[in-house]
C-alpha positions as CSV (number, residue, x, y, z in Angstrom):
1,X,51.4,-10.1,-15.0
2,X,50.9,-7.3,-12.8
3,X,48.3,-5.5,-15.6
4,X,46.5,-8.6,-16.7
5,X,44.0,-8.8,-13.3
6,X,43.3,-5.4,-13.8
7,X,42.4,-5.8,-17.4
8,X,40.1,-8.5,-17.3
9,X,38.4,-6.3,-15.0
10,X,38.0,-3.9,-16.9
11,X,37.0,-5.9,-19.9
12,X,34.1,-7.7,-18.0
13,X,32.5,-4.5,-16.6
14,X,32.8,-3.0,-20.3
15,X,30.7,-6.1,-21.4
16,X,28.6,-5.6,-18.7
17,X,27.8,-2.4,-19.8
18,X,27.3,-3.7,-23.1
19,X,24.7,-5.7,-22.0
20,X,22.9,-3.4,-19.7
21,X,22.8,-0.8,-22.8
22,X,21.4,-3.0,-25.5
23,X,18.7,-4.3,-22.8
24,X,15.6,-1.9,-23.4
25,X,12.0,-2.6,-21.6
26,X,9.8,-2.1,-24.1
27,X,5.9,-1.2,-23.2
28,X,3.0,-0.9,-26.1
29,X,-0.3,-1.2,-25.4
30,X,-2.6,-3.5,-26.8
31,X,-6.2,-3.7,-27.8
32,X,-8.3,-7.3,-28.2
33,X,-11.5,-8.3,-27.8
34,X,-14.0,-9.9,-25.6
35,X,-17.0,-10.7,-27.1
36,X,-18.3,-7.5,-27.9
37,X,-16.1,-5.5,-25.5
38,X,-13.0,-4.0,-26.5
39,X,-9.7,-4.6,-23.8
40,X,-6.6,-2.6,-23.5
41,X,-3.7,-4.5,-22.4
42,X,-0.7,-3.1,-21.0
43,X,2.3,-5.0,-22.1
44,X,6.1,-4.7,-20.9
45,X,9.1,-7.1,-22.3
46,X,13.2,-6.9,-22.7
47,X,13.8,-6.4,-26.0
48,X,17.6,-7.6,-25.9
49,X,15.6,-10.7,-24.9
50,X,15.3,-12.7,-28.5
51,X,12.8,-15.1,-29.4
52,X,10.2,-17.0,-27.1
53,X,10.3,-16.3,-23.0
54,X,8.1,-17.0,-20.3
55,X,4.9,-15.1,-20.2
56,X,3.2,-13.8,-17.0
57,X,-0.2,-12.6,-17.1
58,X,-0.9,-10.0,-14.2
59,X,-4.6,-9.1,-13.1
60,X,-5.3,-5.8,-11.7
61,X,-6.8,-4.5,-8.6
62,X,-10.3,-3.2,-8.4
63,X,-9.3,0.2,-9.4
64,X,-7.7,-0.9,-13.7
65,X,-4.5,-0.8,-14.8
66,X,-2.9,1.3,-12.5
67,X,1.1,2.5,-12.1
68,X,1.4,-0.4,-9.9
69,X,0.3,-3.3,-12.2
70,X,2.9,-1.1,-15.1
71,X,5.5,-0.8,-12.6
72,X,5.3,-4.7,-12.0
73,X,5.2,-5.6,-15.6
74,X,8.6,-3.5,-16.0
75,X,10.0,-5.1,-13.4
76,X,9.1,-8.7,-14.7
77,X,10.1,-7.4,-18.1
78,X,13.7,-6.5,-16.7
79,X,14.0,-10.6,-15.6
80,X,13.5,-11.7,-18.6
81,X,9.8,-12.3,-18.5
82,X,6.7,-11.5,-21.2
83,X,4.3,-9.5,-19.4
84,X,0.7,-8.6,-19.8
85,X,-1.9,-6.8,-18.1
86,X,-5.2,-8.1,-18.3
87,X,-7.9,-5.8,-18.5
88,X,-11.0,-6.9,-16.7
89,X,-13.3,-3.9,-17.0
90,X,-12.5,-3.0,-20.6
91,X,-11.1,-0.1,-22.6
92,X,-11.2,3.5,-21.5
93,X,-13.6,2.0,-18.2
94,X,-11.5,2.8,-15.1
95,X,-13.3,4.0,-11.9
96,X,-12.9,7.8,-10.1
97,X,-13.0,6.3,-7.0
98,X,-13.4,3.3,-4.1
99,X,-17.3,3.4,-4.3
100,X,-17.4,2.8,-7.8
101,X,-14.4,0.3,-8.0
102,X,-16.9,-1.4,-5.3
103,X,-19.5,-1.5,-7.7
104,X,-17.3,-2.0,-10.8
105,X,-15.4,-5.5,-9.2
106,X,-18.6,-6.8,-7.8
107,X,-19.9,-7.1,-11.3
108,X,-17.3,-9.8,-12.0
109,X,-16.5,-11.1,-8.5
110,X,-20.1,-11.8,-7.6
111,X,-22.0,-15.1,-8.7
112,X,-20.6,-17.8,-10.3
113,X,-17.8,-15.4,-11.8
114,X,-18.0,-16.7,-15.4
115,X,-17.8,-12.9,-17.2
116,X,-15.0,-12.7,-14.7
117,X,-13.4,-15.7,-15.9
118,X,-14.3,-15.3,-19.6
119,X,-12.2,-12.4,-19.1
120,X,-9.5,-13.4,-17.9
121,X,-9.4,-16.3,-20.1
122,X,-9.6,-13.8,-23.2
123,X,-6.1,-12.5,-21.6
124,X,-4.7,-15.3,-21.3
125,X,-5.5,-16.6,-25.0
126,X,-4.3,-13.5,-25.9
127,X,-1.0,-13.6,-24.5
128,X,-0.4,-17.2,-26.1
129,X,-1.4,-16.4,-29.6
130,X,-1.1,-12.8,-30.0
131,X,2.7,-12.7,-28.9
132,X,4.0,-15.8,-30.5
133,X,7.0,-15.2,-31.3
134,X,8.1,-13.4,-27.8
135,X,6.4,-16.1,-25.8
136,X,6.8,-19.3,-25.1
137,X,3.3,-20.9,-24.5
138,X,4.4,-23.7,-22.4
139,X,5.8,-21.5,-19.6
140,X,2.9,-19.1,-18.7
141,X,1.6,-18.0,-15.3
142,X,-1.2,-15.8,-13.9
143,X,-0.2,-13.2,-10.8
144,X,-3.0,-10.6,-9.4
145,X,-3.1,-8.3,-7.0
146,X,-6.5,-7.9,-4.5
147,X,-9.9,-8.3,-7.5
148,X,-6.8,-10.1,-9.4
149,X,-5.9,-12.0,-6.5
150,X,-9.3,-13.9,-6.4
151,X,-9.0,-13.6,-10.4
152,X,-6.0,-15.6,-10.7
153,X,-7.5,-18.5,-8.0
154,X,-10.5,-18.9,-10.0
155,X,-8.1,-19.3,-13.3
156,X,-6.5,-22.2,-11.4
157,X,-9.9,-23.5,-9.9
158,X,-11.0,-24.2,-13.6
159,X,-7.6,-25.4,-14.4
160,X,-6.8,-22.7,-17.2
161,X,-3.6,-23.7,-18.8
162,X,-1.3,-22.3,-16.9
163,X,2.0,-23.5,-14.9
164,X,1.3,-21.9,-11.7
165,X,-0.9,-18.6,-9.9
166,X,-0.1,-16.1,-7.7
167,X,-2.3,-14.1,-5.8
168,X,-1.2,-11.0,-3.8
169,X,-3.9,-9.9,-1.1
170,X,-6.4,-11.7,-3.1
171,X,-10.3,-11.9,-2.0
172,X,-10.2,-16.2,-1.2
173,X,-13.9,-17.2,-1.6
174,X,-14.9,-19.4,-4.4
175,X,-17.3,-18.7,-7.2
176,X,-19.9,-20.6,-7.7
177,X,-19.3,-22.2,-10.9
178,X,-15.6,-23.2,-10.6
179,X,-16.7,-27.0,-10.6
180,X,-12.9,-28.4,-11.2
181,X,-12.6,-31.0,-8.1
182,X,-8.9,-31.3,-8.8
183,X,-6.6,-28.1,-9.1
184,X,-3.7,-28.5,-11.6
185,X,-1.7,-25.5,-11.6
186,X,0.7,-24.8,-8.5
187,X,-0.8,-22.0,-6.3
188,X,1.0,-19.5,-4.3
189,X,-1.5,-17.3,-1.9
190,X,0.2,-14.4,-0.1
191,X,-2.4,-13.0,2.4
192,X,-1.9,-9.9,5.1
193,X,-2.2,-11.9,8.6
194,X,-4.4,-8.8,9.5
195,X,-6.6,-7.9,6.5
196,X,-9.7,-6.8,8.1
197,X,-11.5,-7.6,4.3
198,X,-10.5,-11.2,4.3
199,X,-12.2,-13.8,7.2
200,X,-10.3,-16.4,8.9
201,X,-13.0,-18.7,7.7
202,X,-11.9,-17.5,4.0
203,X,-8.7,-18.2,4.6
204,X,-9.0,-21.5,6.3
205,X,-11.8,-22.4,3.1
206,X,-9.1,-22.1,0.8
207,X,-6.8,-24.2,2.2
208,X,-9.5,-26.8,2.9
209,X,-10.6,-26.7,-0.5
210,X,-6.4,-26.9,-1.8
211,X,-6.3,-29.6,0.2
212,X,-9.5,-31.6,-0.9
213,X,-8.6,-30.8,-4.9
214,X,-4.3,-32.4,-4.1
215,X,-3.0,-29.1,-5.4
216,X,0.7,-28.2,-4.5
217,X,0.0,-24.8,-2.8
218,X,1.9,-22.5,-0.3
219,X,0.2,-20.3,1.7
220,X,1.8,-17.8,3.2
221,X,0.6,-15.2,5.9
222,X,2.4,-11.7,6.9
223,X,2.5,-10.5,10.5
224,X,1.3,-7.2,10.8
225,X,0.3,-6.9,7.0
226,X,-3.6,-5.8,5.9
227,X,-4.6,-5.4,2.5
228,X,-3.2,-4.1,-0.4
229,X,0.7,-4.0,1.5
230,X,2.4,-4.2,-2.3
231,X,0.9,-0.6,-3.4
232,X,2.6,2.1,-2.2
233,X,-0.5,4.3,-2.9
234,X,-2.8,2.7,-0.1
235,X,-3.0,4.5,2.8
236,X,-5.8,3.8,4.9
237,X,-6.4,1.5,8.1
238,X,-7.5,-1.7,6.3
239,X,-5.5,-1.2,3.2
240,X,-2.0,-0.1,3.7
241,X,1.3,-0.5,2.1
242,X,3.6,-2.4,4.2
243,X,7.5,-2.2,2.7
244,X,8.4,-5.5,4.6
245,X,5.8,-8.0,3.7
246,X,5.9,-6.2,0.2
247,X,9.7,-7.1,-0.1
248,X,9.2,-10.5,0.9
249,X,6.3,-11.3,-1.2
250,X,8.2,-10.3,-4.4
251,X,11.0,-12.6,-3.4
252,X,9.2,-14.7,-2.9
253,X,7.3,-14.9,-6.1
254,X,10.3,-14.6,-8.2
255,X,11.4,-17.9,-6.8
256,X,8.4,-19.1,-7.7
257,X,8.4,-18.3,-11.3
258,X,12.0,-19.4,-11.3
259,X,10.6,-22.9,-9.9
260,X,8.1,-23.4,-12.3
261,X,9.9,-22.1,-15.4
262,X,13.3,-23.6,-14.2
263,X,15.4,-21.0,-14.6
């Protein structure tokens, strides 16, 4: 009796091992189309994982694809989730700098938004059909981070089919021609208390509007955080990584996903 406790020991953290070595995030990336523009996807997914998961479409910031929409579809990958990066702007069309991200963003984030949503809404369809057998299309949700942010509210303001939205630092206005009057999907708004780039008003809108259109929505503010406080690459007075609200944020959106995928 005296070996036996050791043993099993042993022989769980050999399985264990097992596990973690057949577990491999694969990444690809993936070209579709958008009426005539051609958009290049970045997609990350567990490949021990076998047949259909739930799929989480992320939208980028104003800069593209970036390492920190990859290094968030890896990590989604690794819990089990189908990931995919929408690509807004379109293949090979990423900007060199701020003032052209400016530019590039206000394209789709001014007006009534429909090229903006068109895009996304290509993403989305894309992730349903093109990944059928890895995804299950009953269990997908949209998260975006700043231009994806407002991206991901306006997928839930025309009531895109998807469980739930999640938007990270997100612009909060409305575009003009989301016309839904009732909001479906759940919504989940993490905001920097002190983002300079993001009213009060805006803020208090949102919830207003939530409010009016009986959506189940959290909104959640953190202390001290301005913009961008999940990229570890800004680094400026109104944009700034902030490791705290960062950590939270992510916990917070993983029981999120758990909630509405009830896992």
């Amino acid at each position: 009796m005296q070996f036996r406790f050791p043993m099993l020991l042993m022989a769980a953290f050999l399985a264990l091992l097992s596990n973690l070595a057949s577990a491999e995030i694969k990444t690809m990336l993936f070209e579709y189309p958008e009426g005539e523009t051609t958009c290049e996807a970045f997609v990350a997914y567990d490949d021990a994982v076998k047949g259909p998961r739930p799929g989480v479409l992320i939208v980028h910031q104003w800069m593209g694809i970036t390492d920190h929409e990859r290094e968030i579809a890896k990590k989604l990958a690794g819990m089990g989730y189908f990931a995919f990066c929408a690509d807004i702007y379109g293949k090979g069309v990423r900007p060199a700098d701020a003032s052209e991200a400016g530019k590039l963003a206000g394209q789709f984030r001014g007006g009534d938004r429909g090229a903006y949503r068109r895009r996304l809404v290509a993403a989305l369809g894309e992730l349903r059909g093109s990944f059928m057998e890895s995804v299950d299309p009953t269990r997908v949700a949209a998260i975006g981070y700043c231009f994806g942010g407002t991206g991901v509210l306006e997928l839930a303001r025309v009531n895109a089919d998807v469980a739930g939205v999640a938007s990270f630092h997100g612009g909060l206005s409305r575009g003009a021609g989301a016309t839904e009057t009732e909001i479906l999907p759940k919504v989940l708004v993490m905001h920097g208390d002190a983002d300079p780039y993001v009213p009060a008003a805006e803020a208090d809108a949102l919830k207003e509007e939530l409010r009016t259109a009986k959506a189940d929505w959290e909104f959640i503010s953190y202390s001290g955080a301005v913009h961008s406080f999940t990229d570890r690459n800004a680094d400026s007075d109104g944009a700034r990584y902030n490791a705290k609200a960062d950590a939270r944020s992510w916990e917070r959106l993983s029981d999120f996903l758990g909630e509405l995928f009830k896992r």
